[in-house]
ROSE-216255 format. One record per residue: x, y, z of N, C-alpha, C, O, CB in turn; residue in one letter. Coordinates in nm, 2 decimals. Glycine has a CB too. Example, Ala and Ser with C-alpha at 12.3 -4.5 7.8 and 13.67 -1.06 7.14 Angstrom:
[[1.32 -0.57 0.78] [1.23 -0.45 0.78] [1.32 -0.33 0.78] [1.42 -0.33 0.85] [1.13 -0.45 0.90] 'a'] [[1.28 -0.22 0.71] [1.37 -0.11 0.71] [1.29 0.00 0.79] [1.34 0.11 0.80] [1.41 -0.06 0.57] 's'] 
***
This chain:
[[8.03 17.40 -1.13] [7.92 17.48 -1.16] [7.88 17.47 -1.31] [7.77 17.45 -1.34] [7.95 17.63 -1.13] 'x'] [[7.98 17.49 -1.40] [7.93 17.45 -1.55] [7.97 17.31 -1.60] [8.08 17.26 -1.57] [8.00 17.56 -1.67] 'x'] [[7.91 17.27 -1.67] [7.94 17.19 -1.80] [7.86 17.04 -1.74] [7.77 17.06 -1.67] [8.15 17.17 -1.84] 'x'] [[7.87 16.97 -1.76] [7.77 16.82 -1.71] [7.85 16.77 -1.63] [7.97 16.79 -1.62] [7.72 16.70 -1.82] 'x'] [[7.77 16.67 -1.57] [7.78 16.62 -1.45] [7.77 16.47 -1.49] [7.76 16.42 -1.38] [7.68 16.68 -1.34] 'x'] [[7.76 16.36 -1.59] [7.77 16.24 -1.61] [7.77 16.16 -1.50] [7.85 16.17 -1.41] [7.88 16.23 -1.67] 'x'] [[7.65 16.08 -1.49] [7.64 15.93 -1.44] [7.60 15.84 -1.55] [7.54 15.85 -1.66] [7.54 15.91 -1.31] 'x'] [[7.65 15.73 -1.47] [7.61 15.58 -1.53] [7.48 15.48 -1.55] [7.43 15.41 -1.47] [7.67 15.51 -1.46] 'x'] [[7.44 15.50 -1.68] [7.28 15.47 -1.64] [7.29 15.29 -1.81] [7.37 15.28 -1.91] [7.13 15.70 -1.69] 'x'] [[7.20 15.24 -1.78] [7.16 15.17 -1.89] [7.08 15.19 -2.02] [6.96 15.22 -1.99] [7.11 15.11 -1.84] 'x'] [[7.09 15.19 -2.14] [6.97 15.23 -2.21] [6.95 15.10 -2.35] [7.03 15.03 -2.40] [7.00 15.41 -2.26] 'x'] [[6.83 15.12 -2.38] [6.76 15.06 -2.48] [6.77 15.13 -2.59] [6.71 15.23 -2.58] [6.64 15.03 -2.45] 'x'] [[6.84 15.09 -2.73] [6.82 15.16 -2.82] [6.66 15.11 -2.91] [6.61 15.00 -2.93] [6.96 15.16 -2.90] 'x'] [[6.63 15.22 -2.92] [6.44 15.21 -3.00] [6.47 15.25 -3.12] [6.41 15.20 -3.21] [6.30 15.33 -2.93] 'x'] [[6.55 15.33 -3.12] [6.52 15.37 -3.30] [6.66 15.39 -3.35] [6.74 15.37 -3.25] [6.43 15.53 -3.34] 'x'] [[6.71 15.43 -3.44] [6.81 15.48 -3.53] [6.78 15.55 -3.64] [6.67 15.51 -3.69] [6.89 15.40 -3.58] 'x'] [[6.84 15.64 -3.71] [6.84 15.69 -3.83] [7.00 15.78 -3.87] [7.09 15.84 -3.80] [6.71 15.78 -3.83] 'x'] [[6.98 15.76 -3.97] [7.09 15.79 -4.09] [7.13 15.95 -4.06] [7.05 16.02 -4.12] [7.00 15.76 -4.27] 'x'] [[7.20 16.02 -4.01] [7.20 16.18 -4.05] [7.32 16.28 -4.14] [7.34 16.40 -4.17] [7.19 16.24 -3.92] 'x'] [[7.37 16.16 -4.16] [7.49 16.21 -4.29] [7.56 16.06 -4.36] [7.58 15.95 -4.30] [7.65 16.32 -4.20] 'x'] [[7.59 16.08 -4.44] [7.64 15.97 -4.53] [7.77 16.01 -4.60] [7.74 16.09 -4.69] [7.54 15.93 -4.62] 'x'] [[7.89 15.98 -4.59] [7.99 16.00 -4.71] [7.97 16.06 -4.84] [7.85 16.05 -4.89] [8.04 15.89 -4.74] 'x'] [[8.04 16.11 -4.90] [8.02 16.08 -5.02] [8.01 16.00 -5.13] [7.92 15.99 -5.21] [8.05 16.12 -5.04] 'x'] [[8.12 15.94 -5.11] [8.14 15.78 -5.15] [8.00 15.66 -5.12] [7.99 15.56 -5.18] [8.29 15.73 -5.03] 'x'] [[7.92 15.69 -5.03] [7.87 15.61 -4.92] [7.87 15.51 -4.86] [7.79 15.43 -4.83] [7.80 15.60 -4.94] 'x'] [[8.02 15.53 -4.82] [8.10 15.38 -4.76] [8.05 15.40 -4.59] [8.02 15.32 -4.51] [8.31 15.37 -4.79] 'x'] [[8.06 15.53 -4.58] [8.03 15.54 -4.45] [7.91 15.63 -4.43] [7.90 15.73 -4.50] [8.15 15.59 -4.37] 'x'] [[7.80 15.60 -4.30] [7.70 15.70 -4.21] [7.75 15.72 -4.10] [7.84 15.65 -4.04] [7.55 15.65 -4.19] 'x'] [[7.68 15.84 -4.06] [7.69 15.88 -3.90] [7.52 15.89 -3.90] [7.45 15.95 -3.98] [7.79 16.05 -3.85] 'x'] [[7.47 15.81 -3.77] [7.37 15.76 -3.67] [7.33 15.86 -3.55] [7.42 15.91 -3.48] [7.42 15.64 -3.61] 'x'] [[7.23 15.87 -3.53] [7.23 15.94 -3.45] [7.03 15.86 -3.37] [6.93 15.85 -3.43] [7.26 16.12 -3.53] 'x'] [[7.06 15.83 -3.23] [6.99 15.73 -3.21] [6.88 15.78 -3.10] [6.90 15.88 -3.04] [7.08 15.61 -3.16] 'x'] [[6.76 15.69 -3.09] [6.65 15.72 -2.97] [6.68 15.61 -2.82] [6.62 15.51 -2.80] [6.48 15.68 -3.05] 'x'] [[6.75 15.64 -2.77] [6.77 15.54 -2.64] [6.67 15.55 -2.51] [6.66 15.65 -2.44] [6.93 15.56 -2.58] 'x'] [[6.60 15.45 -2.51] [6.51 15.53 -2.39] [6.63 15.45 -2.24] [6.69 15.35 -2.25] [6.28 15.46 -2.38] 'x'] [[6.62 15.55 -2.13] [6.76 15.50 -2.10] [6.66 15.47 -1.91] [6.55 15.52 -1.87] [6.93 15.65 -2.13] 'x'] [[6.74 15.39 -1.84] [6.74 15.33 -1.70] [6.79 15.39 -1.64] [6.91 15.39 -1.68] [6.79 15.22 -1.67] 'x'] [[6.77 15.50 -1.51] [6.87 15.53 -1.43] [6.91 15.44 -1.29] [6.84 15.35 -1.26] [6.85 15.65 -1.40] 'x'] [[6.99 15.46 -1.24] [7.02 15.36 -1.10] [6.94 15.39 -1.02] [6.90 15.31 -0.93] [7.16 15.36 -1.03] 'x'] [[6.90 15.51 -1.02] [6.72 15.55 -0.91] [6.62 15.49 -0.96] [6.52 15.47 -0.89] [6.64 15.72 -0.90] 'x'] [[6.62 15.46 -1.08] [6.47 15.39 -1.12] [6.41 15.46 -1.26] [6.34 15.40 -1.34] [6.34 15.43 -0.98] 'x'] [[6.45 15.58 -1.28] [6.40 15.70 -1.35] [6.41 15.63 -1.52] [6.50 15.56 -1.56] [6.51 15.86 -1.32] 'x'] [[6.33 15.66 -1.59] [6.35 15.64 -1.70] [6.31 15.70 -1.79] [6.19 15.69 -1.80] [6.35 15.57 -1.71] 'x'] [[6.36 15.75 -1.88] [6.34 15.87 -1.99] [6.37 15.82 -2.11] [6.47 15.74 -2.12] [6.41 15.99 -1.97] 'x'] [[6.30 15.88 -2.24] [6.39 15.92 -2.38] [6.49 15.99 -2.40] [6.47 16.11 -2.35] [6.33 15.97 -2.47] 'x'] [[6.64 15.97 -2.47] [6.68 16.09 -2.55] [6.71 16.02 -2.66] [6.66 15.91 -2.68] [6.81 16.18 -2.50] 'x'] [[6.81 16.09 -2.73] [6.88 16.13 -2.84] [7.01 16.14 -2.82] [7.06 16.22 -2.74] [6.84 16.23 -2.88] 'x'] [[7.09 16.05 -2.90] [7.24 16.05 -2.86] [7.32 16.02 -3.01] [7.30 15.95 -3.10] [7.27 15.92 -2.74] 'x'] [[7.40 16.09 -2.99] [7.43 16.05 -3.17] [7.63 15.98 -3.11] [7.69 15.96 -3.00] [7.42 16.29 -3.35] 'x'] [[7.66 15.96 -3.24] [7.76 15.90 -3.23] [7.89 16.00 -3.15] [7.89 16.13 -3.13] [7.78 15.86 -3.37] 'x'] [[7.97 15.91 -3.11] [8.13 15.97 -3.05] [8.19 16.08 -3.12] [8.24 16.04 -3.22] [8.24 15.84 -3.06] 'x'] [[8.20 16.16 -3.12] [8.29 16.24 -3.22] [8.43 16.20 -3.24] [8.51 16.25 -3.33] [8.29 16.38 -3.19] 'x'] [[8.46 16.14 -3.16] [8.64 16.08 -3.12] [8.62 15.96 -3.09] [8.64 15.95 -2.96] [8.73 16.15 -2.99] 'x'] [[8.58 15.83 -3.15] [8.64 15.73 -3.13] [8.64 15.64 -3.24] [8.54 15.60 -3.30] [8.61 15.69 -3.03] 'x'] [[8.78 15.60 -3.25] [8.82 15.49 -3.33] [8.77 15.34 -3.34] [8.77 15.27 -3.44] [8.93 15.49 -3.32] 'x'] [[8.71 15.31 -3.20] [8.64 15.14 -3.14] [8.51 15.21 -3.14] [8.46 15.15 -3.05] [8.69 15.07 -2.95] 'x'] [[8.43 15.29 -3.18] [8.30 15.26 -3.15] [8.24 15.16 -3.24] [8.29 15.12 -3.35] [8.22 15.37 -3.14] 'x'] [[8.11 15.12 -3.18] [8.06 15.00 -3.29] [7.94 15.07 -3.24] [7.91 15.09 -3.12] [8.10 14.79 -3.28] 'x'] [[7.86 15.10 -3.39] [7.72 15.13 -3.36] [7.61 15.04 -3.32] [7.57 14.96 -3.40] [7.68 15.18 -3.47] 'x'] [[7.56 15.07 -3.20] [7.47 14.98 -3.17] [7.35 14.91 -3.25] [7.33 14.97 -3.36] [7.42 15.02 -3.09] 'x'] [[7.27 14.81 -3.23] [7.16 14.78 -3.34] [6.99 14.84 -3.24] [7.00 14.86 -3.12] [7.16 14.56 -3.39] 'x'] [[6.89 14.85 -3.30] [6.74 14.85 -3.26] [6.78 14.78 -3.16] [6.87 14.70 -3.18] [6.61 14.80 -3.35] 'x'] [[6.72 14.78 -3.05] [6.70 14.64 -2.95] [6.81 14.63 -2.83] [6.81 14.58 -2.72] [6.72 14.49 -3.05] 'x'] [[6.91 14.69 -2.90] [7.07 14.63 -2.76] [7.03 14.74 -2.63] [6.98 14.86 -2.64] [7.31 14.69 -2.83] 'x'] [[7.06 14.70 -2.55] [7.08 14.76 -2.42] [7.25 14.79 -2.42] [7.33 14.71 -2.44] [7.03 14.65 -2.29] 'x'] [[7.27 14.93 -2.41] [7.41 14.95 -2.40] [7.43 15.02 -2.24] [7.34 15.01 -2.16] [7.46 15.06 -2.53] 'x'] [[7.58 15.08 -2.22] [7.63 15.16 -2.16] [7.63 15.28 -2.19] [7.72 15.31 -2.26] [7.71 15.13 -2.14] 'x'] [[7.53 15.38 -2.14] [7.49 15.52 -2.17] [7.52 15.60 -2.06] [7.51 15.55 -1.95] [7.36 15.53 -2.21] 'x'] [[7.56 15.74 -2.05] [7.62 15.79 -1.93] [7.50 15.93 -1.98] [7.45 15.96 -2.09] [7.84 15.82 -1.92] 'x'] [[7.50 16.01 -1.85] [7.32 16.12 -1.86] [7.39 16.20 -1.79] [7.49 16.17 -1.72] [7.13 16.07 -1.77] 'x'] [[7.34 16.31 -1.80] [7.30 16.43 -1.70] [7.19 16.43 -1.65] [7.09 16.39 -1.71] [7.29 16.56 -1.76] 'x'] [[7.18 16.46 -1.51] [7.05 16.47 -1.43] [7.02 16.60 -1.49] [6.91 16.59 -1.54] [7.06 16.46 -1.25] 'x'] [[7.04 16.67 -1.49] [7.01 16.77 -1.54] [6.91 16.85 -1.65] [6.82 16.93 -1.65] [7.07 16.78 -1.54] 'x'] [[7.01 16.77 -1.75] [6.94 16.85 -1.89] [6.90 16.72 -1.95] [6.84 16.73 -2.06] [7.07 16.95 -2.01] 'x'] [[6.91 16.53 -1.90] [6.87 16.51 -1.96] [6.97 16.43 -2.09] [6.94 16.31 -2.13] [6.79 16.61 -1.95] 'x'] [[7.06 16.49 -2.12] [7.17 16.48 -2.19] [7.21 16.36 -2.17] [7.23 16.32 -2.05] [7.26 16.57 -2.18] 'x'] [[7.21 16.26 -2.32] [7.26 16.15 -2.27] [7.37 16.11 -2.38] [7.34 16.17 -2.48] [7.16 16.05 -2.25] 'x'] [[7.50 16.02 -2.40] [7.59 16.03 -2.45] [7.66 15.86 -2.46] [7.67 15.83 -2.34] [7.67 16.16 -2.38] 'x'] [[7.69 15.78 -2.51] [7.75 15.65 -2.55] [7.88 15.63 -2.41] [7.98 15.70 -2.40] [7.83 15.67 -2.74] 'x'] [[7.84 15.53 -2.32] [8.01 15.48 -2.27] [8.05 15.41 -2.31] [8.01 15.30 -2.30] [8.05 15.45 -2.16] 'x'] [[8.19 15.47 -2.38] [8.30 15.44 -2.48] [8.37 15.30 -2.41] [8.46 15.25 -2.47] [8.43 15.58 -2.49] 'x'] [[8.33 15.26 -2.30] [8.40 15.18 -2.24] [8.31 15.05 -2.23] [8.36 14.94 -2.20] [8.44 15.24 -2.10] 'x'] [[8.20 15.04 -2.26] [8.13 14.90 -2.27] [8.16 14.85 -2.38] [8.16 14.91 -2.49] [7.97 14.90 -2.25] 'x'] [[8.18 14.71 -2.35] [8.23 14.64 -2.45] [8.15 14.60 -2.55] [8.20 14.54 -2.64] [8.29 14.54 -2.41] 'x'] [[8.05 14.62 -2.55] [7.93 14.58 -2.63] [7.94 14.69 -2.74] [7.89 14.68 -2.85] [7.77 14.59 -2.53] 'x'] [[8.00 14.79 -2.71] [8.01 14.93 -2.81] [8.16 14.94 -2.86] [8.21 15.05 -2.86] [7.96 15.08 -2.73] 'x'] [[8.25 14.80 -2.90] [8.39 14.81 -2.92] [8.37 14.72 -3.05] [8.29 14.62 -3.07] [8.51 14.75 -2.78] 'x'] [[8.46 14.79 -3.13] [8.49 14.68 -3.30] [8.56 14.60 -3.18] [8.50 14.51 -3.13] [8.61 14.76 -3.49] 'x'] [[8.69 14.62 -3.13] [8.76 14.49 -3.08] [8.72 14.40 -3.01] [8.77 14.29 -3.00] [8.84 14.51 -3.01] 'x'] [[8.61 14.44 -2.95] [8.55 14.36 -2.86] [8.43 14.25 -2.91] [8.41 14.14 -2.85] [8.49 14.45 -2.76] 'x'] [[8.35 14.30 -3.05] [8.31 14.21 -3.09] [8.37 14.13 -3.21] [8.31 14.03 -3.26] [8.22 14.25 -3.10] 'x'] [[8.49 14.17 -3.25] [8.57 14.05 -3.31] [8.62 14.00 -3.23] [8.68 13.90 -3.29] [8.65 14.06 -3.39] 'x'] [[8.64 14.00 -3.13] [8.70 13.91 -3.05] [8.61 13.81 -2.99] [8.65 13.69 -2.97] [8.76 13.97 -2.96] 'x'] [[8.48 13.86 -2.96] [8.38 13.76 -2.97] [8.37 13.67 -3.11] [8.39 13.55 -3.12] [8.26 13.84 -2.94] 'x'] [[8.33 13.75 -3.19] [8.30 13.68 -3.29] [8.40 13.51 -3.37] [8.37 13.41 -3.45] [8.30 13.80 -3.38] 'x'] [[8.56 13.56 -3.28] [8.61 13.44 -3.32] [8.61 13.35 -3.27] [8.60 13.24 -3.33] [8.70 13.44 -3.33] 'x'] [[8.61 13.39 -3.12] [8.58 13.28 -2.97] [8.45 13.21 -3.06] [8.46 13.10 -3.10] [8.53 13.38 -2.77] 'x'] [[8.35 13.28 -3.09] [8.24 13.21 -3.15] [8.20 13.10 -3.22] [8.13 13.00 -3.19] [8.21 13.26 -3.20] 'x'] [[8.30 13.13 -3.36] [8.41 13.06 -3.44] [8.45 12.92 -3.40] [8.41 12.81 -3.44] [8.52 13.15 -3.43] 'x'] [[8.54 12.96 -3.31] [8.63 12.85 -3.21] [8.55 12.76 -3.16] [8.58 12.64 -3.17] [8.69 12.90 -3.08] 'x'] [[8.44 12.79 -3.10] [8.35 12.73 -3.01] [8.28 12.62 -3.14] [8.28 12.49 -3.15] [8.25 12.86 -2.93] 'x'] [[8.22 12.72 -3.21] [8.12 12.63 -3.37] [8.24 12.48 -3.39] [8.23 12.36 -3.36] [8.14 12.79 -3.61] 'x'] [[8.34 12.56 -3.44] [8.47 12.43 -3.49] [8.45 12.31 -3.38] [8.40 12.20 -3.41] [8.66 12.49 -3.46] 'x'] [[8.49 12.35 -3.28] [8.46 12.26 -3.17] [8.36 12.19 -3.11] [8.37 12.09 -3.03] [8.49 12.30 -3.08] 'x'] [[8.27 12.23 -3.16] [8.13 12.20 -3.09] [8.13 12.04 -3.14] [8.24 11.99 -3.18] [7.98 12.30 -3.17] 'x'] [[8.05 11.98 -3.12] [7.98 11.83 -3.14] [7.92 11.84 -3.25] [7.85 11.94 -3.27] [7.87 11.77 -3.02] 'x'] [[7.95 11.72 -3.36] [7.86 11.72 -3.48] [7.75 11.70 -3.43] [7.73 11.63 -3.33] [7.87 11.64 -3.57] 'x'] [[7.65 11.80 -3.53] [7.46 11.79 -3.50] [7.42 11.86 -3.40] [7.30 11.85 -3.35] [7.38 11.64 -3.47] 'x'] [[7.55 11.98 -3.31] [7.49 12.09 -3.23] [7.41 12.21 -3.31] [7.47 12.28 -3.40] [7.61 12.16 -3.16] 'x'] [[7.29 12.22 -3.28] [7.19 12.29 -3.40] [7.30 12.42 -3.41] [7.40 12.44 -3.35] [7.00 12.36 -3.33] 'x'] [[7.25 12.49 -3.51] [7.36 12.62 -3.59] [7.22 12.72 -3.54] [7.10 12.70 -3.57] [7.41 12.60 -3.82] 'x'] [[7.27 12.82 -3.48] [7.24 12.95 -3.43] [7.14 12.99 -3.36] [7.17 13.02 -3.24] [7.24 13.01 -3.51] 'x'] [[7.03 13.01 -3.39] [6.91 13.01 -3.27] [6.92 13.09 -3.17] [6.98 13.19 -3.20] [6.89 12.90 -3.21] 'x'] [[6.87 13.10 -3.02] [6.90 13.19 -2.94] [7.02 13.25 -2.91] [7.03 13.36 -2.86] [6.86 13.16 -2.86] 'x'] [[7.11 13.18 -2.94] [7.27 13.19 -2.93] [7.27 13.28 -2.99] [7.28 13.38 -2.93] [7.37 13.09 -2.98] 'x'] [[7.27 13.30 -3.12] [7.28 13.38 -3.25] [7.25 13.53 -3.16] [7.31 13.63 -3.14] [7.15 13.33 -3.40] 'x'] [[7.11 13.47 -3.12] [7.06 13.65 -3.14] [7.12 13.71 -2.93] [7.13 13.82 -2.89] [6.77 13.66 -3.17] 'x'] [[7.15 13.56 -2.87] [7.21 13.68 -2.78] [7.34 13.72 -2.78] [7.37 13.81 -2.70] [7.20 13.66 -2.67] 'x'] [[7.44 13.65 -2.89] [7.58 13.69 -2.93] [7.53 13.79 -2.98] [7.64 13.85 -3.00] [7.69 13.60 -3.01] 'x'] [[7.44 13.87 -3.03] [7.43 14.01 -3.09] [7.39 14.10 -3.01] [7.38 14.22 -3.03] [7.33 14.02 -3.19] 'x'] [[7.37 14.04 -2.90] [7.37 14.17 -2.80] [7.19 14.20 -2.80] [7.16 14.32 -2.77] [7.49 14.34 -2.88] 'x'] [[7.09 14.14 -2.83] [7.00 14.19 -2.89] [6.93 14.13 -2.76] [6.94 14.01 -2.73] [6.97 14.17 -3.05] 'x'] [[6.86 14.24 -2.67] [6.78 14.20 -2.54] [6.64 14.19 -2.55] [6.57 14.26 -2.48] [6.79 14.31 -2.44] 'x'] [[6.58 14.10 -2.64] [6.38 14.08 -2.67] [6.35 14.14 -2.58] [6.30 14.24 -2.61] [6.28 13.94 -2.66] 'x'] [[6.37 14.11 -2.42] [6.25 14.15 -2.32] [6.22 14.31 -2.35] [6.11 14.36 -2.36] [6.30 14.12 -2.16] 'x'] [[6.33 14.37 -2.35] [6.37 14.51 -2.35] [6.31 14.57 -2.44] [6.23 14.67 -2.42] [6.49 14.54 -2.38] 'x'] [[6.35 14.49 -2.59] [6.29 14.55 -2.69] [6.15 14.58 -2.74] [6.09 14.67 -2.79] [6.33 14.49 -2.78] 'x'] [[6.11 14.44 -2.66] [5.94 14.42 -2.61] [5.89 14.49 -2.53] [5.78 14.46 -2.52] [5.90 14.30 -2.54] 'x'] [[5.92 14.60 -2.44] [5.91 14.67 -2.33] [5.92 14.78 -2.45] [5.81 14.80 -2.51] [6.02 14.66 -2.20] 'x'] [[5.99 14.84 -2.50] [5.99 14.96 -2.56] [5.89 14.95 -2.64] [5.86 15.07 -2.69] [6.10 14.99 -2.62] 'x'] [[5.83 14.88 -2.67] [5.73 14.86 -2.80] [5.59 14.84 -2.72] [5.49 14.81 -2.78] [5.78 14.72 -2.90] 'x'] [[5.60 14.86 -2.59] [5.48 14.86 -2.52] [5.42 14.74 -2.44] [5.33 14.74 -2.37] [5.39 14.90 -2.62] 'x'] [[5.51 14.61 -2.48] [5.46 14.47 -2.45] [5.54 14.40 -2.36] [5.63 14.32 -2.38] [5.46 14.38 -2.58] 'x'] [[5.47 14.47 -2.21] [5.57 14.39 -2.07] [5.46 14.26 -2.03] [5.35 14.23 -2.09] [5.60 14.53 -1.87] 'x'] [[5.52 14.22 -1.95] [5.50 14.13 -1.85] [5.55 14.13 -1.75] [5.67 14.15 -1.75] [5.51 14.04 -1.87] 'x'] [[5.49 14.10 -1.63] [5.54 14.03 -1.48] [5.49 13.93 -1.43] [5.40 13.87 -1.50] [5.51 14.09 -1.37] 'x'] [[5.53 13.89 -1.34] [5.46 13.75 -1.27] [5.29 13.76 -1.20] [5.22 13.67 -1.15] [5.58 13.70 -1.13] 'x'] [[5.28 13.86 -1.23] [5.15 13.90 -1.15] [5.04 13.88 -1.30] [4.93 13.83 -1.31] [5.15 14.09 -1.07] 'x'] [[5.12 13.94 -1.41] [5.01 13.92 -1.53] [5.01 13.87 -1.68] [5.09 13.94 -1.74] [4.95 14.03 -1.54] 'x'] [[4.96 13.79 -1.74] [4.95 13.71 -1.87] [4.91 13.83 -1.93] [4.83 13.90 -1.89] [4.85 13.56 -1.88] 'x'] [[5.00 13.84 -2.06] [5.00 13.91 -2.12] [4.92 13.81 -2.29] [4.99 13.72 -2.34] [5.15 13.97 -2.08] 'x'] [[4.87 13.83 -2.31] [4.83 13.76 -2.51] [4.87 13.78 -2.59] [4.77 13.86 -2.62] [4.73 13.77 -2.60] 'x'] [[4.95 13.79 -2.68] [4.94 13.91 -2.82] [4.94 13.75 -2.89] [5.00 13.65 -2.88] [5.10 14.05 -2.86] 'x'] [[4.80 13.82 -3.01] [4.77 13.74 -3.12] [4.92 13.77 -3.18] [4.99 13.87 -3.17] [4.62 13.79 -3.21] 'x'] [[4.93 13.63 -3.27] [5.02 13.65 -3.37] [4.97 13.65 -3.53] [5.03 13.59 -3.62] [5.12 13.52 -3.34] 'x'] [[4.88 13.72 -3.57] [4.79 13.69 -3.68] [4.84 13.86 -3.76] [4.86 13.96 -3.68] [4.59 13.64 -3.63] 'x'] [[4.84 13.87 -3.89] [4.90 13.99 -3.95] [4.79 14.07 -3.91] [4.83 14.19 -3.92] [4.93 13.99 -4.11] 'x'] [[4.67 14.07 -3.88] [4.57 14.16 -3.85] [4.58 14.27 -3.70] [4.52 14.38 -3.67] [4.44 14.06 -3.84] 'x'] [[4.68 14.18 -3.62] [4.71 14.23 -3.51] [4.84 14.30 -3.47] [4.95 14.27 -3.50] [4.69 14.14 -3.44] 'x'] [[4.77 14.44 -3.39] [4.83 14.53 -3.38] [5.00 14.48 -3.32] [5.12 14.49 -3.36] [4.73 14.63 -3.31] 'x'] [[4.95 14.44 -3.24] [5.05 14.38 -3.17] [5.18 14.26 -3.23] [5.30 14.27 -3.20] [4.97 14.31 -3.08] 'x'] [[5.12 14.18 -3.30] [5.17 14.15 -3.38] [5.28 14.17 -3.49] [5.39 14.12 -3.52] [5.11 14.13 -3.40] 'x'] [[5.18 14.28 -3.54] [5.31 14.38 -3.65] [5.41 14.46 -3.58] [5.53 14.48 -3.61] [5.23 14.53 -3.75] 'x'] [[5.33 14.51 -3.44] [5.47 14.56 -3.35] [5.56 14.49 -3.35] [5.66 14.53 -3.41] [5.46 14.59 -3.22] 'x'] [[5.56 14.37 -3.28] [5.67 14.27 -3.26] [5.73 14.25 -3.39] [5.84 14.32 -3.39] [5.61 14.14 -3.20] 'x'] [[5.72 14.19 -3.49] [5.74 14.16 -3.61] [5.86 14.33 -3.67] [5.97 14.34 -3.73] [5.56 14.12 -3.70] 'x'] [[5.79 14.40 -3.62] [5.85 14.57 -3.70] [6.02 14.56 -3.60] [6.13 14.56 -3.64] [5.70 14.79 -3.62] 'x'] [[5.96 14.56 -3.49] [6.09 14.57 -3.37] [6.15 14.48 -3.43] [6.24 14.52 -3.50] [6.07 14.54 -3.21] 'x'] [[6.14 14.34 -3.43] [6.23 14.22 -3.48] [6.33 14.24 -3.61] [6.45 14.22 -3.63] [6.13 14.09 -3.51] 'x'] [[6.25 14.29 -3.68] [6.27 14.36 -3.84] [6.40 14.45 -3.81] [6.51 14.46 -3.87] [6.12 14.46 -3.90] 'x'] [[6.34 14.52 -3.72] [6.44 14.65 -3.69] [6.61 14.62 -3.61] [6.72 14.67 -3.60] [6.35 14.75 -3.57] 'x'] [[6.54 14.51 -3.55] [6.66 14.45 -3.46] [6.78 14.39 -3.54] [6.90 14.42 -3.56] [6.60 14.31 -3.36] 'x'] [[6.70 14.28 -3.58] [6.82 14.27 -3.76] [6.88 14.32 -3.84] [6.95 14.26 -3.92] [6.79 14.24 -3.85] 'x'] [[6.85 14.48 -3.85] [6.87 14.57 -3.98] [6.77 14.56 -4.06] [6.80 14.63 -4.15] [7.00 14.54 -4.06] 'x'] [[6.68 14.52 -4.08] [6.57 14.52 -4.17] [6.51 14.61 -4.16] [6.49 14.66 -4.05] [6.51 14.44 -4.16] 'x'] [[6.43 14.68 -4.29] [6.30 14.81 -4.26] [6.19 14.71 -4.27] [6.17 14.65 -4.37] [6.28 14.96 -4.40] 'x'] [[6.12 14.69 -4.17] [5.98 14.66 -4.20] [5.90 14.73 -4.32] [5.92 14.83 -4.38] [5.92 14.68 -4.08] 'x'] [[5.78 14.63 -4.34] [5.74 14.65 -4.50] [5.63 14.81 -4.44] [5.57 14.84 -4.33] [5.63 14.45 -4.58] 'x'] [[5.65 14.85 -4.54] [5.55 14.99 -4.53] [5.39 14.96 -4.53] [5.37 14.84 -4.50] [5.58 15.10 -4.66] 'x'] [[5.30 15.01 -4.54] [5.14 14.99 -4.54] [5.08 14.94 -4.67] [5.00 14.85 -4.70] [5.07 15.13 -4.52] 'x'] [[5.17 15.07 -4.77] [5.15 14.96 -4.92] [5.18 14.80 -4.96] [5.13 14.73 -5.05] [5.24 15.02 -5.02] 'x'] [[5.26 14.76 -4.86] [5.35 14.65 -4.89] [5.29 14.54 -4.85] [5.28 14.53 -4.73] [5.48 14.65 -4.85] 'x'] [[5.24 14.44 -4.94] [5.15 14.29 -4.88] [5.24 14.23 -4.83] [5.34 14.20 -4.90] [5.06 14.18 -4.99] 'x'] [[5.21 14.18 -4.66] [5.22 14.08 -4.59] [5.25 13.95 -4.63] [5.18 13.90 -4.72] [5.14 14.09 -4.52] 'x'] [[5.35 13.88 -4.56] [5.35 13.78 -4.65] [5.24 13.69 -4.63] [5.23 13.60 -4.71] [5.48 13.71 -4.63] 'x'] [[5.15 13.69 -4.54] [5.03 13.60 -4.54] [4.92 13.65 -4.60] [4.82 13.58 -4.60] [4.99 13.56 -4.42] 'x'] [[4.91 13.79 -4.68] [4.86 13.83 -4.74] [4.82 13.84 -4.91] [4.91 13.87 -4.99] [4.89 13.89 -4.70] 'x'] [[4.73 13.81 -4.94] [4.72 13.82 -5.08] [4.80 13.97 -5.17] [4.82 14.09 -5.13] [4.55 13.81 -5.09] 'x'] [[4.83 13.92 -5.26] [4.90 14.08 -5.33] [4.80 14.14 -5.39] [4.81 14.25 -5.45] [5.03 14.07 -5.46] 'x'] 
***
């Protein structure tokens, strides 16, 4: 009768921000916009901030699709501690296999590229979806790539964001822009 009811749902992180910082400022606590998937279809925004108890979490970036657990109810959505995509151990342990793999590879196997960005967990389609820019097989989608377009700077802002980067503010000349 009380307290939540937790299922298993997917979600897209869209945003992040900062909501406490150490003093030192070695460390932040995050607190994030996930718009999340349910297994019925349903899909909503929340707000989920970090674990209060865990030692393995790894803060997600803009862009990843994680393991998020909801209340039907209130809506309430919260980090599952158990996807590996959200483990320090789990991505050093990727990261060495990675490593391993580079060493091994064949001289003149290109260095990073799509690899890169999907060893980061980072899902474009998704991120492109949150940012308003789907596609299906039924319809061609355009987006100019020119700094004038709206669409454009979206993609470019999300990408920015996906990396850790702040995209440049309004004051700030584009790089194809005159200063």
């Amino acid at each position: 009768m009380f307290g939540k009811h937790w299922h298993a749902a997917r979600g897209v992180i869209v945003d992040k921000r900062v909501v406490h910082t150490t003093g030192d400022g070695m460390a932040s606590i995050y607190e994030f916009v996930v718009e999340v998937t349910t297994a019925g279809g349903e899909v909503f925004r929340a707000k989920a901030g970090e674990p209060h108890i865990a030692m393995d979490f790894k803060d997600p970036s803009v862009g990843d699709t994680v393991g998020i657990e909801y209340d039907e109810k209130s809506h309430d959505v919260r980090f599952d501690k158990d996807d590996p995509q959200l483990s320090w151990k789990a991505w050093k342990k990727a990261q060495a296999s990675s490593f391993d793999q580079s060493l091994h590879a064949t001289p003149g196997t290109p260095i990073g590229g799509a690899a890169t960005v999907a060893s980061q967990g980072i899902d474009i389609e998704a991120l492109l979806q949150a940012q308003g820019i789907t596609g299906d097989s039924q319809t061609t989608h355009v987006v100019q790539l020119d700094s004038s377009s709206p669409e454009a700077v979206a993609v470019r802002d999300a990408l920015l964001r996906a990396f850790g980067q702040q995209p440049p503010t309004a004051e700030e000349p584009q790089p194809d822009q005159p200063a």
